[in-house]
N, CA, C and O atoms as a Maestro MAE file, in Angstrom:
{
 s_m_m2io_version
 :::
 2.0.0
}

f_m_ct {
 s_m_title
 :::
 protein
 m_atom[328] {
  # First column is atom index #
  i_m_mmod_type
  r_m_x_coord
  r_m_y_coord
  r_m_z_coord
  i_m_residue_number
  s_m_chain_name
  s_m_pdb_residue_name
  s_m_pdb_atom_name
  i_m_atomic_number
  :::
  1 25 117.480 85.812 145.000 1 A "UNK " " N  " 7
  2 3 118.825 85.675 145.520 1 A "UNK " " CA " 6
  3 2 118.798 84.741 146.739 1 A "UNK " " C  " 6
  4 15 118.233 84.983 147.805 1 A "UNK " " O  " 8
  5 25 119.314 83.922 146.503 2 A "UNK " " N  " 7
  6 3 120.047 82.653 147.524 2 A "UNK " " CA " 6
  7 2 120.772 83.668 148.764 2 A "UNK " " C  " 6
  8 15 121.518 84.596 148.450 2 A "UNK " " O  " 8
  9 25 120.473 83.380 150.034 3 A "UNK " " N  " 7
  10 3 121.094 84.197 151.538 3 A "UNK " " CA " 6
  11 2 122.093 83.353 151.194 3 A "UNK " " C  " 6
  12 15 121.713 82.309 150.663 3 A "UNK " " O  " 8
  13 25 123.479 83.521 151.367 4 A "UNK " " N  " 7
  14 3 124.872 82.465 151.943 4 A "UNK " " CA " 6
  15 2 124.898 82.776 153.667 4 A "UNK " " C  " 6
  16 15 125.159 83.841 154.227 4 A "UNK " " O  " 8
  17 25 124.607 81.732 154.146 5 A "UNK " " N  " 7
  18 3 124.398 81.562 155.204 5 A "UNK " " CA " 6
  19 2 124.467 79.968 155.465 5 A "UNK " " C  " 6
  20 15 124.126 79.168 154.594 5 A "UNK " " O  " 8
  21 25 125.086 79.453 157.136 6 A "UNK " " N  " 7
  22 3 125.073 78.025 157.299 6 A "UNK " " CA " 6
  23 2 124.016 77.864 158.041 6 A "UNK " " C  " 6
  24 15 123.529 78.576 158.919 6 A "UNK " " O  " 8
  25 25 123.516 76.242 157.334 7 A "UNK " " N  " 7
  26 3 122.494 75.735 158.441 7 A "UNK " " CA " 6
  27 2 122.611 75.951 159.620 7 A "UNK " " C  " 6
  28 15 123.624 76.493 160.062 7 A "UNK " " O  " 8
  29 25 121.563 75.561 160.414 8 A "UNK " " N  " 7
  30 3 121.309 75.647 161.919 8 A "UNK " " CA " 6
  31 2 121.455 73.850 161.982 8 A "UNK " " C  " 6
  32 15 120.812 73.153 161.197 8 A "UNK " " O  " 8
  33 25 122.354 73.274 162.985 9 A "UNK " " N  " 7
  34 3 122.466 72.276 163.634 9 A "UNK " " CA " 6
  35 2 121.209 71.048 162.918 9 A "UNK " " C  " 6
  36 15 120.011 71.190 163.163 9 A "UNK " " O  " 8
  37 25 121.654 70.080 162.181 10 A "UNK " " N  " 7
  38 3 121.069 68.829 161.723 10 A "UNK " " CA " 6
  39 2 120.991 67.902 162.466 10 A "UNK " " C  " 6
  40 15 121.757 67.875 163.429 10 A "UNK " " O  " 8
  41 25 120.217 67.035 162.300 11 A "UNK " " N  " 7
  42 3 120.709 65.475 162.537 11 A "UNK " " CA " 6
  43 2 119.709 64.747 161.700 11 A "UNK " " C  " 6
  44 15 118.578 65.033 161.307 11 A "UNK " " O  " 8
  45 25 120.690 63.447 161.521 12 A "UNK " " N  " 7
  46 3 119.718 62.350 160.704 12 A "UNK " " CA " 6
  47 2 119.867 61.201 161.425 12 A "UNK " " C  " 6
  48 15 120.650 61.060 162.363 12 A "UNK " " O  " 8
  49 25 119.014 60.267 160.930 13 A "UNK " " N  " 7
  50 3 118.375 59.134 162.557 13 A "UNK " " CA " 6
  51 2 118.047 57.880 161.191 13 A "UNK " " C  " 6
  52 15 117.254 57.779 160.255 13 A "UNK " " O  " 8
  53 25 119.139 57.112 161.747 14 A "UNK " " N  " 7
  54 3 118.419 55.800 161.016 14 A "UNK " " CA " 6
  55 2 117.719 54.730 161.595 14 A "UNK " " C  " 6
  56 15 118.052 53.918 162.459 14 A "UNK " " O  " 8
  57 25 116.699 54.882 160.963 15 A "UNK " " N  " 7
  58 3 115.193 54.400 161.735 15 A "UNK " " CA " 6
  59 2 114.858 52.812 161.456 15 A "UNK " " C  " 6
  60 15 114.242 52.403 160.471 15 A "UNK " " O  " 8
  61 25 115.401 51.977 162.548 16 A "UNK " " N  " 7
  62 3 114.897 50.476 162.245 16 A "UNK " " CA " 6
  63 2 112.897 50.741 161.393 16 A "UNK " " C  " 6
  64 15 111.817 51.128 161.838 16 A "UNK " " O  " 8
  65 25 113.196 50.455 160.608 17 A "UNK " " N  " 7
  66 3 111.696 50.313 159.702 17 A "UNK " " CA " 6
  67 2 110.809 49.186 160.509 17 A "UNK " " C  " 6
  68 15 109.678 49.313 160.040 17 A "UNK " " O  " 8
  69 25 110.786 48.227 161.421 18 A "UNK " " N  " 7
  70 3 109.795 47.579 161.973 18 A "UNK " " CA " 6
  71 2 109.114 47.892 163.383 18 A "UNK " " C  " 6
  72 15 108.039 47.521 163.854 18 A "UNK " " O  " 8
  73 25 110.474 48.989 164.058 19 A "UNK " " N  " 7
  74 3 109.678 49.387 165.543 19 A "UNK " " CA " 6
  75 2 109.541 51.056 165.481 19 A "UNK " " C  " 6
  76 15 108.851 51.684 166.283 19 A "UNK " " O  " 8
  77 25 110.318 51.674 164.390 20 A "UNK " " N  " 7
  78 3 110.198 53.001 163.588 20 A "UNK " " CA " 6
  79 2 111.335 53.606 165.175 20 A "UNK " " C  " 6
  80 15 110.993 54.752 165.466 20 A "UNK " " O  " 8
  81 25 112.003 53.300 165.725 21 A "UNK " " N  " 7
  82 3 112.722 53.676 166.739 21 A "UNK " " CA " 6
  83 2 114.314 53.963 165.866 21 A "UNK " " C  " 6
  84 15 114.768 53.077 165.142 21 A "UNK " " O  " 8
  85 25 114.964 55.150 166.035 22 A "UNK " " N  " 7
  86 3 116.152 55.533 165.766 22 A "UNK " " CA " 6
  87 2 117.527 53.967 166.258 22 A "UNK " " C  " 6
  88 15 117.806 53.310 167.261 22 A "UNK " " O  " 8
  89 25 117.899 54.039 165.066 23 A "UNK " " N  " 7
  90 3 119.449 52.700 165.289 23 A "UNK " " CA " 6
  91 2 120.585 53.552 165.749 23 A "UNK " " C  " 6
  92 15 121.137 53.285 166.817 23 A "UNK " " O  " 8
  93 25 120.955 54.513 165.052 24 A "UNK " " N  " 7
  94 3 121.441 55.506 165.050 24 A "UNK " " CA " 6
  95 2 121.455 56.714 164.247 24 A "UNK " " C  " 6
  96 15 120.896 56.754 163.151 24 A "UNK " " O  " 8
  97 25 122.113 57.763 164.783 25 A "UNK " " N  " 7
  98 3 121.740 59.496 165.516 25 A "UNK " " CA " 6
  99 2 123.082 60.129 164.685 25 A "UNK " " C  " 6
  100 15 124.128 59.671 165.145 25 A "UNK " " O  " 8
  101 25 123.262 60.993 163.665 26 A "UNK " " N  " 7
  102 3 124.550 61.795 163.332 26 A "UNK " " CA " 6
  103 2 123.749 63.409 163.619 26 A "UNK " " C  " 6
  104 15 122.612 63.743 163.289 26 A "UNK " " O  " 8
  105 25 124.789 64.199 164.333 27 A "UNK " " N  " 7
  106 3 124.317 65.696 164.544 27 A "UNK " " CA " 6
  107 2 125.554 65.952 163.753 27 A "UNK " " C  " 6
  108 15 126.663 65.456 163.949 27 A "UNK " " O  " 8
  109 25 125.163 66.890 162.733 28 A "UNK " " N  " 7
  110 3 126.006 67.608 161.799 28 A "UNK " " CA " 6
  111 2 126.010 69.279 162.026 28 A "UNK " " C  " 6
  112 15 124.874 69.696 161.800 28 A "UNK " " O  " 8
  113 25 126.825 70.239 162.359 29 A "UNK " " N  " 7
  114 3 126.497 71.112 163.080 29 A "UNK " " CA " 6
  115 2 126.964 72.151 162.430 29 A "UNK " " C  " 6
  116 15 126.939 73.128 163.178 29 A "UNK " " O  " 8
  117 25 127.573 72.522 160.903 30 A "UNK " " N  " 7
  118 3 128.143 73.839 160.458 30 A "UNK " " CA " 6
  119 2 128.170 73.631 159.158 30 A "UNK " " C  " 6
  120 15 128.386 74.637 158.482 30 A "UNK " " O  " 8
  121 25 127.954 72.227 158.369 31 A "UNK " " N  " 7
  122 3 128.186 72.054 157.015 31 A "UNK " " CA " 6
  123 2 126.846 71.487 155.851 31 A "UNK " " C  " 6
  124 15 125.889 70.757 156.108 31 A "UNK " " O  " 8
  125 25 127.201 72.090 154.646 32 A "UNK " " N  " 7
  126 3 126.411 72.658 154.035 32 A "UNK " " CA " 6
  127 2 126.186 71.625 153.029 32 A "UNK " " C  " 6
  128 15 125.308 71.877 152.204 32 A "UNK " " O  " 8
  129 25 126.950 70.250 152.908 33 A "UNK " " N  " 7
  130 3 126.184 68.733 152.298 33 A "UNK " " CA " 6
  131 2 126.946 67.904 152.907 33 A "UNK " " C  " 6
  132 15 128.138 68.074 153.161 33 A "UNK " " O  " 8
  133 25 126.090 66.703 153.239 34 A "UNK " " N  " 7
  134 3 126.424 65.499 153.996 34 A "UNK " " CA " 6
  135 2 125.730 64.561 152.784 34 A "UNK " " C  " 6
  136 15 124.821 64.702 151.966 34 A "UNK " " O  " 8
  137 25 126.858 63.350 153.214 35 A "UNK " " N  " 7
  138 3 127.361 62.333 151.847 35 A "UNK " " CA " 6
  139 2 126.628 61.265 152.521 35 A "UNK " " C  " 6
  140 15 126.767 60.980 153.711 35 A "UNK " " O  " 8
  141 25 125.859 60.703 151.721 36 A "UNK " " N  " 7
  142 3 125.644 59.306 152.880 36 A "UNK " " CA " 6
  143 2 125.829 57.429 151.746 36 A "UNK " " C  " 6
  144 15 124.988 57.025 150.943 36 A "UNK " " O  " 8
  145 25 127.081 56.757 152.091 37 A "UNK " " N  " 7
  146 3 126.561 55.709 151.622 37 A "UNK " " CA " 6
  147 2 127.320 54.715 152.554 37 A "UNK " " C  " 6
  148 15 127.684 55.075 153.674 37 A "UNK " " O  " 8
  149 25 127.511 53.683 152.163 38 A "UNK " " N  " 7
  150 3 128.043 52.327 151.918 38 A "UNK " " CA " 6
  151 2 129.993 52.268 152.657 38 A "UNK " " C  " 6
  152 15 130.665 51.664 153.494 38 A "UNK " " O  " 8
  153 25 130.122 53.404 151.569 39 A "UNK " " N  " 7
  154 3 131.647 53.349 151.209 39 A "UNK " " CA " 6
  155 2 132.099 54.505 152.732 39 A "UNK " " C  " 6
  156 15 131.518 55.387 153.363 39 A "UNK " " O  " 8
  157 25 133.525 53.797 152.775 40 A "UNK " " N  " 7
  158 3 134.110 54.630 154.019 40 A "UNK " " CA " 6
  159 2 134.539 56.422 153.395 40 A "UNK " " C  " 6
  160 15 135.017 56.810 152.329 40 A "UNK " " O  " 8
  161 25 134.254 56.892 154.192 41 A "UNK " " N  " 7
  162 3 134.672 58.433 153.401 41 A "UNK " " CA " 6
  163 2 133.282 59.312 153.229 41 A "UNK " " C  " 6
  164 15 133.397 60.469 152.824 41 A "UNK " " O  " 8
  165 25 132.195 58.876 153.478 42 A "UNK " " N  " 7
  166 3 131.232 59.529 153.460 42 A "UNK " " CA " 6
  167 2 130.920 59.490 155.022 42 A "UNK " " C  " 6
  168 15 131.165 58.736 155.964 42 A "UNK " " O  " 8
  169 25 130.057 61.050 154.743 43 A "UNK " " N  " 7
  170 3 129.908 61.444 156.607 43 A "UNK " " CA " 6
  171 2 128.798 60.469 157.061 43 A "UNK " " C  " 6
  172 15 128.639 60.409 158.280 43 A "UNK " " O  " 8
  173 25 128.028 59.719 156.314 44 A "UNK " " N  " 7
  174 3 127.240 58.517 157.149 44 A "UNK " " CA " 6
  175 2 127.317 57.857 156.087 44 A "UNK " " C  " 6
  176 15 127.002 58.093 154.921 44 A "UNK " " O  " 8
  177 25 128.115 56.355 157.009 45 A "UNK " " N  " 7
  178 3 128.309 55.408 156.697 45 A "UNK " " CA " 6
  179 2 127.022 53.931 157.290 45 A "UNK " " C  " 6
  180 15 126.795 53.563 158.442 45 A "UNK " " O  " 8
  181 25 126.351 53.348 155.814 46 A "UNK " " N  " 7
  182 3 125.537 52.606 156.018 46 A "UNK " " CA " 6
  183 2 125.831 51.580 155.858 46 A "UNK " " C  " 6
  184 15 125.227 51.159 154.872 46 A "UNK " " O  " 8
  185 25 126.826 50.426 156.521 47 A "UNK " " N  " 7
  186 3 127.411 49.390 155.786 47 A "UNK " " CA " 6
  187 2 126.002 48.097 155.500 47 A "UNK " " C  " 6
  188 15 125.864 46.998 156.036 47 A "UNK " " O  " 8
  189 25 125.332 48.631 154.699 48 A "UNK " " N  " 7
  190 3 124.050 47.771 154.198 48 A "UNK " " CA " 6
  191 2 124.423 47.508 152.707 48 A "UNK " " C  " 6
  192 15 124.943 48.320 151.941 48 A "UNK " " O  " 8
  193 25 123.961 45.877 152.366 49 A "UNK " " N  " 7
  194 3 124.034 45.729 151.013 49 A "UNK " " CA " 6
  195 2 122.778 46.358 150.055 49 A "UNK " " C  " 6
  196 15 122.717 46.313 148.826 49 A "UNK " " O  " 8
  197 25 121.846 46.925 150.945 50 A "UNK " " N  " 7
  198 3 121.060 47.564 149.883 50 A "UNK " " CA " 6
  199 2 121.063 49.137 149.874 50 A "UNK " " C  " 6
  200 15 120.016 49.664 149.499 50 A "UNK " " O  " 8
  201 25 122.408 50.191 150.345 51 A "UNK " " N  " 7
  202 3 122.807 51.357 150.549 51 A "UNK " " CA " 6
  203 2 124.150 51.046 149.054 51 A "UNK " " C  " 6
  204 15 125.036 50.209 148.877 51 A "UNK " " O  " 8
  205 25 123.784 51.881 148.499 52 A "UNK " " N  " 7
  206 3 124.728 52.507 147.894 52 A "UNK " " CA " 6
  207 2 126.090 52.291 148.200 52 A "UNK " " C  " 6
  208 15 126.224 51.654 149.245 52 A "UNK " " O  " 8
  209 25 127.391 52.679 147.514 53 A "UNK " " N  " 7
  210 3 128.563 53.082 148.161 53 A "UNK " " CA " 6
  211 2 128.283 54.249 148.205 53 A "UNK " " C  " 6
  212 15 128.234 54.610 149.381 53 A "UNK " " O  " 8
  213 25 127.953 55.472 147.138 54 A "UNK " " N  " 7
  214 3 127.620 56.561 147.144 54 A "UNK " " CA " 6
  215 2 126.323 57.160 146.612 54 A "UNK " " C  " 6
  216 15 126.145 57.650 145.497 54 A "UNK " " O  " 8
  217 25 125.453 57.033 147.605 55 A "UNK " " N  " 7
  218 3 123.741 56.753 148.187 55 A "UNK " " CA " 6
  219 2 123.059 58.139 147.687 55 A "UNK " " C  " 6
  220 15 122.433 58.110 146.627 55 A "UNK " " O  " 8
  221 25 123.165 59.415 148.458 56 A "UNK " " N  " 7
  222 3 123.081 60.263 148.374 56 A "UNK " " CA " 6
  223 2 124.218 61.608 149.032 56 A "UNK " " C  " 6
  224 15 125.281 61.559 149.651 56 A "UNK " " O  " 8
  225 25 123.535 62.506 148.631 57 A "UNK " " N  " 7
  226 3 123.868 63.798 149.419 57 A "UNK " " CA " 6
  227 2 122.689 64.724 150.106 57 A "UNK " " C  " 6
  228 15 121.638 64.851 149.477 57 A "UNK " " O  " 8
  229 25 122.774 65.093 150.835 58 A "UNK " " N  " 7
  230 3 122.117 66.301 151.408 58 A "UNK " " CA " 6
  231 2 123.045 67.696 151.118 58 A "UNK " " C  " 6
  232 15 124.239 67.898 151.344 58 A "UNK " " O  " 8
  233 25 122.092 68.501 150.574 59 A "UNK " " N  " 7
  234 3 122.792 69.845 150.308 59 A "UNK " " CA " 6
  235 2 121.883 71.181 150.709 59 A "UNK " " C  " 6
  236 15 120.767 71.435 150.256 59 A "UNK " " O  " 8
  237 25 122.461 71.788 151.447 60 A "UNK " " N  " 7
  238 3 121.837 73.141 152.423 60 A "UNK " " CA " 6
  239 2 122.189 74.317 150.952 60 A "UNK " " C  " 6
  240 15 123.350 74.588 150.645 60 A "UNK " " O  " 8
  241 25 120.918 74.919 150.155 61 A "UNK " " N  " 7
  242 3 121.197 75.444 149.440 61 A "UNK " " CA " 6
  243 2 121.359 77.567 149.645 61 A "UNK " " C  " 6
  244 15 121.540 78.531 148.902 61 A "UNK " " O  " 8
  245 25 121.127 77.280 151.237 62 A "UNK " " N  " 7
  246 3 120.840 78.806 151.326 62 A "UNK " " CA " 6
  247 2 119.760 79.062 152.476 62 A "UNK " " C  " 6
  248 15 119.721 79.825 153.441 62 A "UNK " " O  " 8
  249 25 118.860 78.044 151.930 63 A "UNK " " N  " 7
  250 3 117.525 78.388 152.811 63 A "UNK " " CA " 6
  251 2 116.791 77.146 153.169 63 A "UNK " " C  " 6
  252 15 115.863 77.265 153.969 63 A "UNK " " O  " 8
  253 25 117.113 75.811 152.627 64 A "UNK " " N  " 7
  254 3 116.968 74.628 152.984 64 A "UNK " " CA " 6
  255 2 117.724 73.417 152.423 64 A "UNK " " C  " 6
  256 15 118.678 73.310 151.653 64 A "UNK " " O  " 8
  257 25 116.892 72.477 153.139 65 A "UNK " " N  " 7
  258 3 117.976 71.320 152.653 65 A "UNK " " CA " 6
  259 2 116.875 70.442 151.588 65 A "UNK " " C  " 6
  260 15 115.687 70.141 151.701 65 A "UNK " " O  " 8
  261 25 118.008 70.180 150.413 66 A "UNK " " N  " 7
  262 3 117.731 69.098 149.483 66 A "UNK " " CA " 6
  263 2 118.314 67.807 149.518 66 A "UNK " " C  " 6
  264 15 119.543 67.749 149.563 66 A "UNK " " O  " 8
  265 25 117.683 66.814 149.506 67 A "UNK " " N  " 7
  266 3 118.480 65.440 148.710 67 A "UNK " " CA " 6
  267 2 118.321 65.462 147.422 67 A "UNK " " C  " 6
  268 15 117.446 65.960 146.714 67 A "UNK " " O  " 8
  269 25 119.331 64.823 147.179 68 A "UNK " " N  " 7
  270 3 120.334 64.724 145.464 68 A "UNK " " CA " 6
  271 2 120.425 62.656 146.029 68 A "UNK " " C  " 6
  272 15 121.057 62.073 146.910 68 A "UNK " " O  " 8
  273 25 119.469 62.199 144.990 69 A "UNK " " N  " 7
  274 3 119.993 61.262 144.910 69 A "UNK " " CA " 6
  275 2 120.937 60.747 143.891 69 A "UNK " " C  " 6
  276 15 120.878 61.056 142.701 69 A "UNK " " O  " 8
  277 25 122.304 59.492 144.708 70 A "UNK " " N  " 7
  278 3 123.015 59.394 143.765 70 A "UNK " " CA " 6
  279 2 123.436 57.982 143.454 70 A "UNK " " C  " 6
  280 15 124.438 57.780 142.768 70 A "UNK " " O  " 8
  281 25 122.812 57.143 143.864 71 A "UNK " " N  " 7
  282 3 122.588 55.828 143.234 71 A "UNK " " CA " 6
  283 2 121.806 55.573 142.452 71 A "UNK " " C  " 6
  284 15 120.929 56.328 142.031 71 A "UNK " " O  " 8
  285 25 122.097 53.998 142.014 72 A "UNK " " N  " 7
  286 3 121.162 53.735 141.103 72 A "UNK " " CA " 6
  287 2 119.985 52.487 141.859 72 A "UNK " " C  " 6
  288 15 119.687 51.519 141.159 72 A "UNK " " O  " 8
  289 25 119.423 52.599 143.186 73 A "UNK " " N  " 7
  290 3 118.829 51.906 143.898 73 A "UNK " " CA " 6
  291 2 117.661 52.755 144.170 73 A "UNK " " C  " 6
  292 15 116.518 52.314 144.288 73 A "UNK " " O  " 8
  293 25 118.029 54.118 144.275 74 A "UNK " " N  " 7
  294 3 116.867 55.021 144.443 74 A "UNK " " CA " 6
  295 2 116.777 55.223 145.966 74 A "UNK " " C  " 6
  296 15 117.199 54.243 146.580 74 A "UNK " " O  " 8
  297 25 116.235 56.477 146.924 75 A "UNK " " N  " 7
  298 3 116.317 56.852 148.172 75 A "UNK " " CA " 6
  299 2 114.784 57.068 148.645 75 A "UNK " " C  " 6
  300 15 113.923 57.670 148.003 75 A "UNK " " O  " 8
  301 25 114.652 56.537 149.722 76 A "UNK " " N  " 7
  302 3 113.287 56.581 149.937 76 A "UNK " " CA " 6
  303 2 112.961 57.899 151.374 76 A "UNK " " C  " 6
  304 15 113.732 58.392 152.197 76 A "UNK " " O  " 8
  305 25 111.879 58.039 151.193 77 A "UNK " " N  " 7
  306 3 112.245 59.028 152.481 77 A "UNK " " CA " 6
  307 2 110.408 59.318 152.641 77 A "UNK " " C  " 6
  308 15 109.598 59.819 151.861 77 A "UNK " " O  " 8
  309 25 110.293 58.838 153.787 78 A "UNK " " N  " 7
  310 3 108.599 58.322 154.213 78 A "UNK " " CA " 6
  311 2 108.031 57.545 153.504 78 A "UNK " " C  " 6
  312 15 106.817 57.690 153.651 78 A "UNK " " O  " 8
  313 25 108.286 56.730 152.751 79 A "UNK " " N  " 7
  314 3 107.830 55.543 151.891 79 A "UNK " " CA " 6
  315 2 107.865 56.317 150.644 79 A "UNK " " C  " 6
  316 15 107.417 55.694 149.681 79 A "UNK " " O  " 8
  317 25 108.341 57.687 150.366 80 A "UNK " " N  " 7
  318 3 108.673 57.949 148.696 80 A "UNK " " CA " 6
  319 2 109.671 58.065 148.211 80 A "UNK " " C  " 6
  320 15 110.498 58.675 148.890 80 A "UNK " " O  " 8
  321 25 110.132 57.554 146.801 81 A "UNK " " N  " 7
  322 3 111.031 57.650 146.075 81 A "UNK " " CA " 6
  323 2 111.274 58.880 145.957 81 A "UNK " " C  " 6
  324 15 110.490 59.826 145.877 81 A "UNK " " O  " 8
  325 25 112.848 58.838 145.944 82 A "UNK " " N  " 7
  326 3 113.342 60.272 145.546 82 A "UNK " " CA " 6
  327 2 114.524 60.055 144.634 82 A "UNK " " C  " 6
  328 15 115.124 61.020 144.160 82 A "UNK " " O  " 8
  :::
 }
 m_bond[327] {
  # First column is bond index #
  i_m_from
  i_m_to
  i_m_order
  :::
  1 1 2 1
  2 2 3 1
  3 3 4 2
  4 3 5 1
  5 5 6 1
  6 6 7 1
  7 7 8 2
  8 7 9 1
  9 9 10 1
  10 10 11 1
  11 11 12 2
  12 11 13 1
  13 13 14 1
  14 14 15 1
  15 15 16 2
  16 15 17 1
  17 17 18 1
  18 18 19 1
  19 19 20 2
  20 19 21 1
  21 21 22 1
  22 22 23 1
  23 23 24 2
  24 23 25 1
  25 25 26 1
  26 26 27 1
  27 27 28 2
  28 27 29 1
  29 29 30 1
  30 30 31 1
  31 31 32 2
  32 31 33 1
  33 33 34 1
  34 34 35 1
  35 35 36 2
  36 35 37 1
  37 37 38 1
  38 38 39 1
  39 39 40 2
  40 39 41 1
  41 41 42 1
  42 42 43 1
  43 43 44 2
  44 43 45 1
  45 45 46 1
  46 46 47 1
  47 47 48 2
  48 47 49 1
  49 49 50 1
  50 50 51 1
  51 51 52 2
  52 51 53 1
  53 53 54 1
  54 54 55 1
  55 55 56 2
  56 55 57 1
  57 57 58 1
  58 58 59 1
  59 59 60 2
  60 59 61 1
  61 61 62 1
  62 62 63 1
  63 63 64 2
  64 63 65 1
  65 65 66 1
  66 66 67 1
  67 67 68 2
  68 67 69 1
  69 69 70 1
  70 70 71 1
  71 71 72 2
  72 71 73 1
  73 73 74 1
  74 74 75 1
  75 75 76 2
  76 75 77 1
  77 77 78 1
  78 78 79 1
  79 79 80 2
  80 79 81 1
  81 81 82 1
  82 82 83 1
  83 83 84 2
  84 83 85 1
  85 85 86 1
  86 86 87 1
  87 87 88 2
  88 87 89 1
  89 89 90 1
  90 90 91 1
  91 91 92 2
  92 91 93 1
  93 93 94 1
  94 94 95 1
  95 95 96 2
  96 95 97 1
  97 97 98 1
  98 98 99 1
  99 99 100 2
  100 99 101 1
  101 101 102 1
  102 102 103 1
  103 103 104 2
  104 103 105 1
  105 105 106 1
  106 106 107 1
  107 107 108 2
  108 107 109 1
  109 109 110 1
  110 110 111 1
  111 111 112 2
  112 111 113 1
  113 113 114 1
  114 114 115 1
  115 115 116 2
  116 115 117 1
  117 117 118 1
  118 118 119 1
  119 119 120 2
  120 119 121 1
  121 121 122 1
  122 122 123 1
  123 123 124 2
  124 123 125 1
  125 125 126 1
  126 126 127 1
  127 127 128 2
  128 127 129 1
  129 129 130 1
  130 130 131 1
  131 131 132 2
  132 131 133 1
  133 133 134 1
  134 134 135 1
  135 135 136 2
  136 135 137 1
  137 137 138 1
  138 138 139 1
  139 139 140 2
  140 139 141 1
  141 141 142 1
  142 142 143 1
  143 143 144 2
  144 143 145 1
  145 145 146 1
  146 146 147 1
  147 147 148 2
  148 147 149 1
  149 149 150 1
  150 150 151 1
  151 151 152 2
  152 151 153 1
  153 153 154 1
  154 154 155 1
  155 155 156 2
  156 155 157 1
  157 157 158 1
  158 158 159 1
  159 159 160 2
  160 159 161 1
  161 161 162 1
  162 162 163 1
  163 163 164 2
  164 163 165 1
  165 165 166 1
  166 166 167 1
  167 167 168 2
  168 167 169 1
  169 169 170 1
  170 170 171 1
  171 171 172 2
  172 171 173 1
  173 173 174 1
  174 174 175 1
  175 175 176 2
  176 175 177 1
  177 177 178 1
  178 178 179 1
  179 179 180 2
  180 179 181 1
  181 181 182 1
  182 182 183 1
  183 183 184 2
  184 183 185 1
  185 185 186 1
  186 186 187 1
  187 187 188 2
  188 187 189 1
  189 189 190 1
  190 190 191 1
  191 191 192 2
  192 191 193 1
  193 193 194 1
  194 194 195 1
  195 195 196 2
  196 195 197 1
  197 197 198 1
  198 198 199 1
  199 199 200 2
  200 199 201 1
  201 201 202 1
  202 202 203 1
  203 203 204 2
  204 203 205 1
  205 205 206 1
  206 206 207 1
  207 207 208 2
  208 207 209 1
  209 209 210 1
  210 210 211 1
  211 211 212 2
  212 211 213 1
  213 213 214 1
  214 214 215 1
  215 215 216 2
  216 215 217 1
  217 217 218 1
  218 218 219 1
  219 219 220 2
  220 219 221 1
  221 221 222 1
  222 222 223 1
  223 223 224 2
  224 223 225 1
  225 225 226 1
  226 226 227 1
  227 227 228 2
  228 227 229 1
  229 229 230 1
  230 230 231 1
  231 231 232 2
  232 231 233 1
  233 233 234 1
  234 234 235 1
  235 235 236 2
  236 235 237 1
  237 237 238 1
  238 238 239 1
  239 239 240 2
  240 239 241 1
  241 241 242 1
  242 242 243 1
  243 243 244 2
  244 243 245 1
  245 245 246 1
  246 246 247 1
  247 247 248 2
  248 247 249 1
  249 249 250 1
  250 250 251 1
  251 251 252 2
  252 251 253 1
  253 253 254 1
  254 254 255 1
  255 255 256 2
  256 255 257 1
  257 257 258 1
  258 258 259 1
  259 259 260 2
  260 259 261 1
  261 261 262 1
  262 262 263 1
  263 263 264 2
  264 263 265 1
  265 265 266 1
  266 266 267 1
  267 267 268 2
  268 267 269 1
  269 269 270 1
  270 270 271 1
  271 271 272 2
  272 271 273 1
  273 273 274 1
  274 274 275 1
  275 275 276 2
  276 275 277 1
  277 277 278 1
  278 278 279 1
  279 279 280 2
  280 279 281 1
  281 281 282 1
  282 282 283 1
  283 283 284 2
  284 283 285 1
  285 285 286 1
  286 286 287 1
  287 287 288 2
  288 287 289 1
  289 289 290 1
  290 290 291 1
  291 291 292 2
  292 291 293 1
  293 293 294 1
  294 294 295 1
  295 295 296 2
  296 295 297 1
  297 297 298 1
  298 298 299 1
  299 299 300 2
  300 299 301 1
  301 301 302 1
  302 302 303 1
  303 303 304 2
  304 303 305 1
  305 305 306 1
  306 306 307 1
  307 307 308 2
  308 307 309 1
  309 309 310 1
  310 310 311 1
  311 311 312 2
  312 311 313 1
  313 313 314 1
  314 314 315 1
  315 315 316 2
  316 315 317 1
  317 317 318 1
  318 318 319 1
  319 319 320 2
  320 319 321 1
  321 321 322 1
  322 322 323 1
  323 323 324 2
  324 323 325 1
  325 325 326 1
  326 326 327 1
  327 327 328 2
  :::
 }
}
């Protein structure tokens, strides 16, 4: 059995890839999937031509968080495909 319960306070950090230093910082603080692409309307917006319009999701299933990828570019996350 899945707890229903909300995360504890997130954040995601988009990380210039050549000095590995945060570009920018979203703290997400009560909700249970964050949208991330391209397109306006998602809670992080990447206006990059190699981001998706609709990139991924993050989804808090109970007891942790998953990515759901949802392009067709593929999501990387420490140099692996996901």
């Amino acid at each position: 059995m899945i707890p229903n319960r909300l995360p504890e306070p997130v954040s995601l950090h988009l990380v210039n890839p050549d000095t590995g230093h945060p570009i920018q910082t979203w703290l997400f603080e009560a909700q249970k999937s964050v949208r991330i692409g391209r397109a306006e309307g998602n809670d992080v917006v990447i206006s990059d031509p190699s981001v998706s319009r609709f990139h991924a999701e993050l989804q808090f299933n109970g007891t942790e968080w998953e990515l759901v990828n949802l392009g067709k570019i593929g999501t990387l996350i420490s140099s692996h495909s996901v």
